[in-house]
C-alpha positions as a Markdown table, in Angstrom:
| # | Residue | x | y | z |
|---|---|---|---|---|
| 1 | Unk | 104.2 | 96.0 | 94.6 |
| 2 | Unk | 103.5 | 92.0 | 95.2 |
| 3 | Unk | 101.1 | 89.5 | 94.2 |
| 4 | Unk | 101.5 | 88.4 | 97.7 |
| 5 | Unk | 100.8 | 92.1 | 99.5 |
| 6 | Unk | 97.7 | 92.0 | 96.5 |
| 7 | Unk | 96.0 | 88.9 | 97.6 |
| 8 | Unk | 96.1 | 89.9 | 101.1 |
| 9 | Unk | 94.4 | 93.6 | 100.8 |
| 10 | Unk | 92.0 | 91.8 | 98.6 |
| 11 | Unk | 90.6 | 89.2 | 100.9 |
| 12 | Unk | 90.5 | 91.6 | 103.6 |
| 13 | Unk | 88.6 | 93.8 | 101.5 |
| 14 | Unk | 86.0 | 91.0 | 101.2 |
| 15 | Unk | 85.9 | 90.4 | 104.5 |
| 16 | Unk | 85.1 | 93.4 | 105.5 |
| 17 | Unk | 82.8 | 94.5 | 102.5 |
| 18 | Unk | 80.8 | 91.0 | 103.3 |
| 19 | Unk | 77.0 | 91.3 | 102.9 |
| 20 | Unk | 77.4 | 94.6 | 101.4 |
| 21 | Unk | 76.7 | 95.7 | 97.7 |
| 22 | Unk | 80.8 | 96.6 | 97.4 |
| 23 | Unk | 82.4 | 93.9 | 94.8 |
| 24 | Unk | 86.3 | 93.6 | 95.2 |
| 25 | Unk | 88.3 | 92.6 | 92.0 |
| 26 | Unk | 91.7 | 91.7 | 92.1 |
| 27 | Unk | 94.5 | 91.8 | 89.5 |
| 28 | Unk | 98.1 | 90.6 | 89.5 |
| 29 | Unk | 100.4 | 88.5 | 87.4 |
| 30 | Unk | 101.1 | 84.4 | 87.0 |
| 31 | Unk | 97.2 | 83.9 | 86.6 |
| 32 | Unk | 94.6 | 83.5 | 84.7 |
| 33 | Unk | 93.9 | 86.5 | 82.5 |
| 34 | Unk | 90.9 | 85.2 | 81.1 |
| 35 | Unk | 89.3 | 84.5 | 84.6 |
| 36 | Unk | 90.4 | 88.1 | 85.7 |
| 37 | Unk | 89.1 | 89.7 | 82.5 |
| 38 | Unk | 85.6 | 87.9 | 83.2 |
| 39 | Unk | 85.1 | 88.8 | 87.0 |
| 40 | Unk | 86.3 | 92.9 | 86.0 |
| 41 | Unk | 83.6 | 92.6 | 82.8 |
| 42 | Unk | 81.0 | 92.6 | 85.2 |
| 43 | Unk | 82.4 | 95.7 | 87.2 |
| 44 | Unk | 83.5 | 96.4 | 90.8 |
| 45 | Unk | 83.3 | 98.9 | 93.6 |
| 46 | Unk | 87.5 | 98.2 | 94.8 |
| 47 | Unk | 90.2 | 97.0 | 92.6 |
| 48 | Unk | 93.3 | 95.9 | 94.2 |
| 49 | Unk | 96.1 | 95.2 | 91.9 |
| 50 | Unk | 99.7 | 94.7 | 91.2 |
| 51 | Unk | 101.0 | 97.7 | 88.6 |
| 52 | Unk | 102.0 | 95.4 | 85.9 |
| 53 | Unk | 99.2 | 93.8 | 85.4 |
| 54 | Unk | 96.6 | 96.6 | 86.1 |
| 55 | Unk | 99.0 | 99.0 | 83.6 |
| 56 | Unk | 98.5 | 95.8 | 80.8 |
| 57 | Unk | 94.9 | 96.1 | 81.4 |
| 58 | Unk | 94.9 | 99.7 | 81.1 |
| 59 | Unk | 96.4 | 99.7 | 78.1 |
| 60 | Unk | 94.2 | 97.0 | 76.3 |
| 61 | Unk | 91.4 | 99.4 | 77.0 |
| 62 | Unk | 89.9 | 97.0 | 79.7 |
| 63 | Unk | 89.9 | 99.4 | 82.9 |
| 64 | Unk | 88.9 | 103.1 | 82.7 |
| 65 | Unk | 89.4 | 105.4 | 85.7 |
| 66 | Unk | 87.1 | 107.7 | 85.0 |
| 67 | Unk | 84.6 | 107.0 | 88.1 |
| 68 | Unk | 87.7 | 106.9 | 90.4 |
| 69 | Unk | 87.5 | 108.5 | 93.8 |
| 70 | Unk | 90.2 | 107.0 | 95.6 |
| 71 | Unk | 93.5 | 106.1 | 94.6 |
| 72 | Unk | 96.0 | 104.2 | 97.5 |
| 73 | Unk | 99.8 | 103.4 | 96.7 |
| 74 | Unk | 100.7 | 100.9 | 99.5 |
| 75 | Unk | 104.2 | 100.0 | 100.0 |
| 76 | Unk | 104.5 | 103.0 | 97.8 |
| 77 | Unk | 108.8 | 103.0 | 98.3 |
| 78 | Unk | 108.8 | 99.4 | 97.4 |
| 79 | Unk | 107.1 | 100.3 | 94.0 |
| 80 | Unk | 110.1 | 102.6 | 93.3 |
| 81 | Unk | 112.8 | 100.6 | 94.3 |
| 82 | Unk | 111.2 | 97.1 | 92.3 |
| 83 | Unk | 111.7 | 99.4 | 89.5 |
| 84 | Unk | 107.9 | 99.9 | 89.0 |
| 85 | Unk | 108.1 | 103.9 | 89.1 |
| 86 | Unk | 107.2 | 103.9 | 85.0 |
| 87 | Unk | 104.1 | 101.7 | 86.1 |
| 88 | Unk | 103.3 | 104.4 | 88.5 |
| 89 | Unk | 103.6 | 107.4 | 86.7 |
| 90 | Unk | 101.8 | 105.4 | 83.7 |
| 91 | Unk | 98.8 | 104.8 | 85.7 |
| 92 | Unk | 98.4 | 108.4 | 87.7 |
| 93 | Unk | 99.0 | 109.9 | 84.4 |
| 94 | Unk | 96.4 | 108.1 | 82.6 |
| 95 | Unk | 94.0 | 110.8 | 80.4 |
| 96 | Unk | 91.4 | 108.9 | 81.9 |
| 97 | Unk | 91.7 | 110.0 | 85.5 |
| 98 | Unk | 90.3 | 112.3 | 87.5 |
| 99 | Unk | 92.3 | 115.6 | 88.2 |
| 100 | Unk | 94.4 | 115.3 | 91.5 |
| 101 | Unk | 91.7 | 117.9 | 93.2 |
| 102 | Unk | 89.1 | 115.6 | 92.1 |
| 103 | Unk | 89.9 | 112.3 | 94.1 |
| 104 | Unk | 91.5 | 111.8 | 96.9 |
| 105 | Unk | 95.2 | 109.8 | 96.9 |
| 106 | Unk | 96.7 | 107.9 | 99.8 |
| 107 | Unk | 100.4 | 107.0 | 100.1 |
| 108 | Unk | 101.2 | 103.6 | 102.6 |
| 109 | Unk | 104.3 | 102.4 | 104.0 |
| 110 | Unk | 106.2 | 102.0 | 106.8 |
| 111 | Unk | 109.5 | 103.9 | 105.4 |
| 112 | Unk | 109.3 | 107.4 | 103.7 |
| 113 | Unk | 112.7 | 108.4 | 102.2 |
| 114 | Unk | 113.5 | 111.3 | 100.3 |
| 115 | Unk | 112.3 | 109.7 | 97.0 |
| 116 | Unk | 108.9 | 108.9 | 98.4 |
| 117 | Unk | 108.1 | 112.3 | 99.4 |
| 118 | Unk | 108.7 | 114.0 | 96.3 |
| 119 | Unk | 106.6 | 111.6 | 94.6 |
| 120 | Unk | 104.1 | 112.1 | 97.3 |
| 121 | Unk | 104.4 | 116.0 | 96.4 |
| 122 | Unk | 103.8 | 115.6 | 92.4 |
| 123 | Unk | 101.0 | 113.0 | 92.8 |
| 124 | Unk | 99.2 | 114.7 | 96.0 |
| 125 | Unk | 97.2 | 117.6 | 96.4 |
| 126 | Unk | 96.8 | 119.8 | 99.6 |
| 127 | Unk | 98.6 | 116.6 | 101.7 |
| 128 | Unk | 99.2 | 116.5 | 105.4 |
| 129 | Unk | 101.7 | 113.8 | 106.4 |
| 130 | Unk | 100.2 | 111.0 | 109.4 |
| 131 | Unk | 102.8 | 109.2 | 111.0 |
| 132 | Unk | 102.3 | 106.4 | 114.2 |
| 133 | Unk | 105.7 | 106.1 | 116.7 |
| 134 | Unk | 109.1 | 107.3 | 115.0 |
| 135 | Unk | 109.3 | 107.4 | 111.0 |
| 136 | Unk | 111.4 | 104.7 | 109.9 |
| 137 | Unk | 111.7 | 103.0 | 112.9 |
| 138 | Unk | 111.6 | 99.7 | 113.9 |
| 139 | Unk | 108.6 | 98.4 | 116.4 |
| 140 | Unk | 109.7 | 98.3 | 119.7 |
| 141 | Unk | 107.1 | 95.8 | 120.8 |
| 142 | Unk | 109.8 | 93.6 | 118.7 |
| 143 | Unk | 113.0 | 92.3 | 121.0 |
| 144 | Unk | 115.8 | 92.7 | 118.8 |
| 145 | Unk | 119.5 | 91.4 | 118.5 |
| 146 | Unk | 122.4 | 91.4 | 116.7 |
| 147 | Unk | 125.0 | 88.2 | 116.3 |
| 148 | Unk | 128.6 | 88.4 | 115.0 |
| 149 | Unk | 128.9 | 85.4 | 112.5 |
| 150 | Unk | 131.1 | 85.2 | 109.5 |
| 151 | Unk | 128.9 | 83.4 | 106.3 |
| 152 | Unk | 130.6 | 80.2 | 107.2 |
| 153 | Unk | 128.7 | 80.5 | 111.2 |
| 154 | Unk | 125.4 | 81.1 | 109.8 |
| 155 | Unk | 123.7 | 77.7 | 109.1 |
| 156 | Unk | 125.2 | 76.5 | 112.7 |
| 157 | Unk | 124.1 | 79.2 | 114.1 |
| 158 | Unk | 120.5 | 78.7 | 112.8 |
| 159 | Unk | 120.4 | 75.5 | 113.4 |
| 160 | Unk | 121.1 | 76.1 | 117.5 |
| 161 | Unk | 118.3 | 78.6 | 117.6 |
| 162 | Unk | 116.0 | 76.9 | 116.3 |
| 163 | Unk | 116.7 | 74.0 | 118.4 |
| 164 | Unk | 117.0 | 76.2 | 121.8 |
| 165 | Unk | 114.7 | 78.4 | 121.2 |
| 166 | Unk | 111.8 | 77.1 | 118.9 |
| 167 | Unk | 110.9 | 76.6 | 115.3 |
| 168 | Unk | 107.1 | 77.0 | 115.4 |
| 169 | Unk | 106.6 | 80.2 | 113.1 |
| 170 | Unk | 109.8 | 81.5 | 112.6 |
| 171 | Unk | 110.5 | 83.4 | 108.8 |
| 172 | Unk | 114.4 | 83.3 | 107.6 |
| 173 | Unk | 115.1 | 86.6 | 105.3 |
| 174 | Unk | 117.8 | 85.8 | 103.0 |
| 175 | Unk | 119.4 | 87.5 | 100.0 |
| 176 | Unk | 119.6 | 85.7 | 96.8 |
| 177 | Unk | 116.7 | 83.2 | 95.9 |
| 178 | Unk | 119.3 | 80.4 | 95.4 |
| 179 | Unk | 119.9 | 80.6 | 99.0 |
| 180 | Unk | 116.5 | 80.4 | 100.3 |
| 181 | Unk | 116.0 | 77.0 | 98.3 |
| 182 | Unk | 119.4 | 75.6 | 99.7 |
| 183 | Unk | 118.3 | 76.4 | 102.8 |
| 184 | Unk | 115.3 | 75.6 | 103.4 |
| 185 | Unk | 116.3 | 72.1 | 102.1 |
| 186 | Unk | 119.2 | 72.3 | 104.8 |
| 187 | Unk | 116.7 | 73.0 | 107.1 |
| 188 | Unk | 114.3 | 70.3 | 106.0 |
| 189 | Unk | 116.7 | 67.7 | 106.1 |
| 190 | Unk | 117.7 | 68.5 | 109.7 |
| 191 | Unk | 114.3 | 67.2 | 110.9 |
| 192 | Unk | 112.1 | 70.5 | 110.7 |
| 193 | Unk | 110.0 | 71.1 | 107.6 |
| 194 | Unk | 110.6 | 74.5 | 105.6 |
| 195 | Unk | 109.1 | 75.7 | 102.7 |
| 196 | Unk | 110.7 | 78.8 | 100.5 |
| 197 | Unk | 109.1 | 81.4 | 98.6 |
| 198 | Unk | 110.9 | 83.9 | 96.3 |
| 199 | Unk | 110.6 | 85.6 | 92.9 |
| 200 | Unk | 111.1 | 82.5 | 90.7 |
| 201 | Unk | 108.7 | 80.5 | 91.9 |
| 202 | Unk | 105.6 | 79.8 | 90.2 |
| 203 | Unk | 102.9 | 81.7 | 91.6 |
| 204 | Unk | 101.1 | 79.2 | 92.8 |
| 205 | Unk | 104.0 | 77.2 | 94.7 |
| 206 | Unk | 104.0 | 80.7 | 96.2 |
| 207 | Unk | 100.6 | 80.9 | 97.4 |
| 208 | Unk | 101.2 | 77.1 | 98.4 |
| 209 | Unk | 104.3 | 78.1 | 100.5 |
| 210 | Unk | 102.4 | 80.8 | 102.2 |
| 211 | Unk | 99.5 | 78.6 | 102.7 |
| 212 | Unk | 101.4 | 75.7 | 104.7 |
| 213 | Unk | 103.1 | 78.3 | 106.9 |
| 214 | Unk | 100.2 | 80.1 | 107.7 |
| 215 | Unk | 98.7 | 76.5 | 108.4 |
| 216 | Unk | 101.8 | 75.3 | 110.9 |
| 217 | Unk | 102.4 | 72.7 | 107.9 |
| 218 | Unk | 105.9 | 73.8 | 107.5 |
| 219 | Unk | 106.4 | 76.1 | 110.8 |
| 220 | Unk | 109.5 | 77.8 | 108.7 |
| 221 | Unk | 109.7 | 79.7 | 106.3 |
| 222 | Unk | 112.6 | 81.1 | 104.0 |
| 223 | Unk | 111.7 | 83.8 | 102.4 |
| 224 | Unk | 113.5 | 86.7 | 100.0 |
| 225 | Unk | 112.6 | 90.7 | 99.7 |
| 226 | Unk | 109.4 | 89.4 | 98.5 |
| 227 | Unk | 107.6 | 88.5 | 101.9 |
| 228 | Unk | 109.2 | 91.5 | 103.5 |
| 229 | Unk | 106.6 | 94.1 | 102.3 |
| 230 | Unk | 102.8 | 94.3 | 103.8 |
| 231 | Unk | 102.4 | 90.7 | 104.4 |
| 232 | Unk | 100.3 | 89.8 | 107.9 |
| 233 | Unk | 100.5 | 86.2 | 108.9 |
| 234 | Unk | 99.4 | 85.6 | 112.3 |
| 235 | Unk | 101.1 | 84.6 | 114.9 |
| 236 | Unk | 105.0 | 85.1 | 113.6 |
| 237 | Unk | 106.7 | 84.3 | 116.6 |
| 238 | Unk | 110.3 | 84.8 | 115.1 |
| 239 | Unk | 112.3 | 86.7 | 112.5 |
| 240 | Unk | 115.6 | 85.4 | 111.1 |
| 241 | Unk | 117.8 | 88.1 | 109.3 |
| 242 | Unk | 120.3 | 84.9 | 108.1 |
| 243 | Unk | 121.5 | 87.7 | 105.7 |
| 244 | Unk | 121.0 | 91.5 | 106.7 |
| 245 | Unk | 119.3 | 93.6 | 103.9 |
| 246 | Unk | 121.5 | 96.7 | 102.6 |
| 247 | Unk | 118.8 | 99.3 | 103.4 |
| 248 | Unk | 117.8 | 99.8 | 106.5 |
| 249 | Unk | 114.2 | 100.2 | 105.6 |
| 250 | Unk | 114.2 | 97.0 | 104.3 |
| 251 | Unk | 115.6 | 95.7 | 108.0 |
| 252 | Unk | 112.2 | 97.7 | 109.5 |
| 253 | Unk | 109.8 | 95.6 | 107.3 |
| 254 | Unk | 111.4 | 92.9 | 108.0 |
| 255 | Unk | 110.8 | 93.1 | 111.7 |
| 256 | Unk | 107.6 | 94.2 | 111.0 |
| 257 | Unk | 107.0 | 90.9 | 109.9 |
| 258 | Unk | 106.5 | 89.7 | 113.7 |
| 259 | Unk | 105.0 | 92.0 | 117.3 |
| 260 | Unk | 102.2 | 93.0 | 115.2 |
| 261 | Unk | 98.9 | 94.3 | 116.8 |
| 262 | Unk | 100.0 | 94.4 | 119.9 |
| 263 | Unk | 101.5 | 91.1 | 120.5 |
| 264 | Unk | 105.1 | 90.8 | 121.1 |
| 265 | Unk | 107.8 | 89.4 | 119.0 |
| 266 | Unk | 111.3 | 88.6 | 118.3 |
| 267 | Unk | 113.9 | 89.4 | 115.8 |
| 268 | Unk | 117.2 | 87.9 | 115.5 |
| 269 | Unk | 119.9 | 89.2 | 112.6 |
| 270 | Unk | 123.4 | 87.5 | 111.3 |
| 271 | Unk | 125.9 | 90.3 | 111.1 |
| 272 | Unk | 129.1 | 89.6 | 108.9 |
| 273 | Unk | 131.8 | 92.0 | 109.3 |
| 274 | Unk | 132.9 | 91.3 | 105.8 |
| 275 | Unk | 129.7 | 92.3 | 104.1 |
| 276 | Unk | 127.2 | 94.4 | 106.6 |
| 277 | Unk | 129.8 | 97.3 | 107.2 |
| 278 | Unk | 127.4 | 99.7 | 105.3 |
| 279 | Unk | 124.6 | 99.4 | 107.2 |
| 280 | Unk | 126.2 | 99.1 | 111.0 |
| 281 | Unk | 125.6 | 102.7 | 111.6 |
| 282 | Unk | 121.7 | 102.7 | 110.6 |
| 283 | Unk | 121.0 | 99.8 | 112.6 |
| 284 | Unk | 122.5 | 101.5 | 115.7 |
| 285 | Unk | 120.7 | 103.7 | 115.1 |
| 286 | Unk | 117.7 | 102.3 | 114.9 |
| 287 | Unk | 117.9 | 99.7 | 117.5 |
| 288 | Unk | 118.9 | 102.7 | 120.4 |
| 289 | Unk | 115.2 | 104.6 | 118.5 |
| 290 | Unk | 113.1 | 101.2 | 119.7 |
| 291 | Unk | 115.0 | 100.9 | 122.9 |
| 292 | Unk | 116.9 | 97.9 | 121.7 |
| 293 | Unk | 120.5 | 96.6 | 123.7 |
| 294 | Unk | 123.3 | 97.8 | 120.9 |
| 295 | Unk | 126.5 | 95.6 | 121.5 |
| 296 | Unk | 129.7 | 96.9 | 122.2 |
| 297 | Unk | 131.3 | 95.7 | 119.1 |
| 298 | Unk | 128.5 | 96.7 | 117.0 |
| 299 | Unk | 128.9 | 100.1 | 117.9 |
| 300 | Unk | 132.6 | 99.7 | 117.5 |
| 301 | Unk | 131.8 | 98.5 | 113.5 |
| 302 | Unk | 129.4 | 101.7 | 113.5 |
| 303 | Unk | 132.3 | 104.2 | 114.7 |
| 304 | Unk | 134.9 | 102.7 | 112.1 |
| 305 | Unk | 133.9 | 99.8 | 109.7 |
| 306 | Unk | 129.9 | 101.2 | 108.7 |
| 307 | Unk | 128.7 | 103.9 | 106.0 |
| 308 | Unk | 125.3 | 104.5 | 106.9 |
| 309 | Unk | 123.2 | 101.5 | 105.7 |
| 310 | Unk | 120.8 | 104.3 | 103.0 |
| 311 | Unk | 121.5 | 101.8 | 99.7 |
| 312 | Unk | 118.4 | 100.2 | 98.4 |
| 313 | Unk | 118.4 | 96.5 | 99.1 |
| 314 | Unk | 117.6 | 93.8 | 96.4 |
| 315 | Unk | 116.8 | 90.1 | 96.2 |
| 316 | Unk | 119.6 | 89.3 | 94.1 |
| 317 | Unk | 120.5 | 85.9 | 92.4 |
| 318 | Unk | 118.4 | 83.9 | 90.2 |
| 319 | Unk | 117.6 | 79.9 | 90.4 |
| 320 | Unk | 115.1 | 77.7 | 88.7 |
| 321 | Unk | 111.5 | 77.8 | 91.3 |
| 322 | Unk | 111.7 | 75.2 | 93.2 |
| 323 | Unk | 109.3 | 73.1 | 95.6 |
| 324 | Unk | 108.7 | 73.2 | 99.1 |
| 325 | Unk | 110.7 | 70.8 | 100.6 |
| 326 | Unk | 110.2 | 67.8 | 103.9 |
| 327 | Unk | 112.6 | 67.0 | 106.3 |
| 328 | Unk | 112.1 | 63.3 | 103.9 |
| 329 | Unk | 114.0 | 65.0 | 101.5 |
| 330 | Unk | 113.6 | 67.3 | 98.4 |
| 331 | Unk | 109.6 | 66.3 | 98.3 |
| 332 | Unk | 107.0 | 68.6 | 98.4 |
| 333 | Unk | 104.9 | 69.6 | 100.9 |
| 334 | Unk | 102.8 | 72.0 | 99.1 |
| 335 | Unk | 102.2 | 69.6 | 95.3 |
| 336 | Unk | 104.6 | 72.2 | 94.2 |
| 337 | Unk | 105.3 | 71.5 | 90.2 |
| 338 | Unk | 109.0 | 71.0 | 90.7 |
| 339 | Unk | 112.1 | 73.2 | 89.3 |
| 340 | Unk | 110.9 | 75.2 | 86.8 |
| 341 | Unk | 113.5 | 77.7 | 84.3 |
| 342 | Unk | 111.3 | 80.4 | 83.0 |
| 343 | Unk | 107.9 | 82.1 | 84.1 |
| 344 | Unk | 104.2 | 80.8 | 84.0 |
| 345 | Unk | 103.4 | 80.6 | 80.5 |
| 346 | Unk | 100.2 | 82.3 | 82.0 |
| 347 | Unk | 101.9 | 85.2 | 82.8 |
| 348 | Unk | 103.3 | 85.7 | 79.5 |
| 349 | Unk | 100.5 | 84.6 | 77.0 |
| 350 | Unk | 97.4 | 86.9 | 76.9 |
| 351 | Unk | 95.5 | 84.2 | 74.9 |
């Protein structure tokens, strides 16, 4: 579902495939189609790709599946709810791929809801379902808790745990892509450098941004829906819901995001009375599954202020992308390309 999630599988792919006669390609939007088009010309054993781009390609008559033996959907309910269901369907209903009986399909993702599995049913043949720990649930290697704050509270609040408790490798999840770039200049100019990455950044200020974190140049990170999916970055100490997601499967990947392969981690989310009632009774929920401490007044909003928490959760907001930022100011830390109002001509012109 991301360029982000994309890069990812694909390196790993070469890393493991190194030495060997397997050939990785990898597709996704904001680059270079003339570069992609020239390393897929000369074929590939894997192709990892984003379904925008690899449905473009498809169409132009530049990738044929008829040699296809396996076909993975990773992230598969974040497909759906980005909208990308057409792409899907487009692409496993392509004349040139193999019957369902005659390759094998794979479905990833941490969540399975309802829409998931009926998609799983149409695209799938003869399935069986594998699931590791409790379906939809949060990792309990991950400590988890829940502060009261009203939207005023929440920059103070950040502010004093990052100062008691750390800032090396700690990701803020926010809502709207505005916020992430106020903040993480907020942030910055309190003496701790932050980059940002969301939607309308360029794509490479958003490889940049992942970059320096992943490199302790800026140890924080503020991030939108768009890191929450798939991404593994070593060493992600702490997790900052500043502004609770409305599903609760997006709250799970979230977490997700730190305590992974076996190493513990910490998750700490801003609840607001006035706009996280829907989803007080899911996160009961699913903090009592991973053995989390549920606070008295939580369960209180749960019993008569929450709805359930099951509406799908969405970035929200749109700003110009914007640069990572130092704690000298609004500079970049990353040779980020400034405040930009539209998309990568790139990713636009197939010329």
């Amino acid at each position: 579902p991301t360029r982000e999630l994309a890069i990812q599988i694909a390196n790993d792919a070469n890393k493991y495939g190194y030495d060997s006669i397997l050939k990785t390609v990898l597709l996704y939007g904001g680059t270079s189609v003339s570069y992609q088009l020239s390393q897929l010309s000369r074929g590939c054993h894997i192709l990892v790709a984003t379904t925008g781009r690899l449905k473009d390609f498809v169409e132009r008559g530049k990738v044929s599946f008829e040699k296809l033996r396996y076909l993975v959907l990773d992230e598969a309910d974040r497909m759906l709810d980005m909208g990308f269901e057409g792409d899907v369907r487009a692409i496993c209903g392509h004349p040139s791929i193999p019957a369902k009986g005659q390759r094998q399909t794979l479905m990833f993702s941490a969540t399975f809801p309802e829409s998931i599995q009926m998609l799983a049913r149409e695209f799938l043949n003869n399935s069986i379902m594998l699931s590791v720990g409790i379906l939809g649930s949060a990792n309990s290697d991950v400590q988890q808790r829940v502060f009261k704050v009203t939207q005023f509270e929440k920059r103070e609040k950040l502010l004093e745990i990052l100062n008691e408790e750390g800032s090396d490798r700690v990701m803020v999840f926010v809502e709207k892509k505005k916020t992430a770039d106020f903040l993480a200049a907020f942030i910055s100019q309190k003496g701790v450098k932050t980059t940002s990455i969301h939607g309308d950044r360029y794509q490479r200020q958003r490889e940049e941004a992942l970059l320096d974190f992943r490199r302790g140049v800026c140890p924080v990170i503020v991030a939108t829906a768009v890191a929450a999916r798939g991404l593994d970055i070593k060493d992600v100490r702490h997790v900052v819901n500043y502004d609770l997601p409305q599903s609760i499967d997006e709250y799970v990947h979230r977490v997700g995001r730190t305590g992974r392969v076996g190493n513990l981690g910490r998750a700490t989310s801003f609840y607001d009375s006035d706009a996280n009632g829907a989803i007080a009774r899911a996160l009961v929920k699913t903090l009592s599954e991973s053995q989390q401490e549920v606070p008295d007044w939580l369960e209180h909003e749960a019993k008569y202020g929450g709805s359930g928490g099951d509406f799908g959760g969405g970035a929200g907001g749109r700003s110009g992308g914007q640069q990572s930022y130092n704690s000298d100011g609004w500079g970049s830390t990353s040779g980020g390309a400034g405040y930009s109002a539209k998309p990568d001509a790139e990713e636009e012109d197939w010329g």
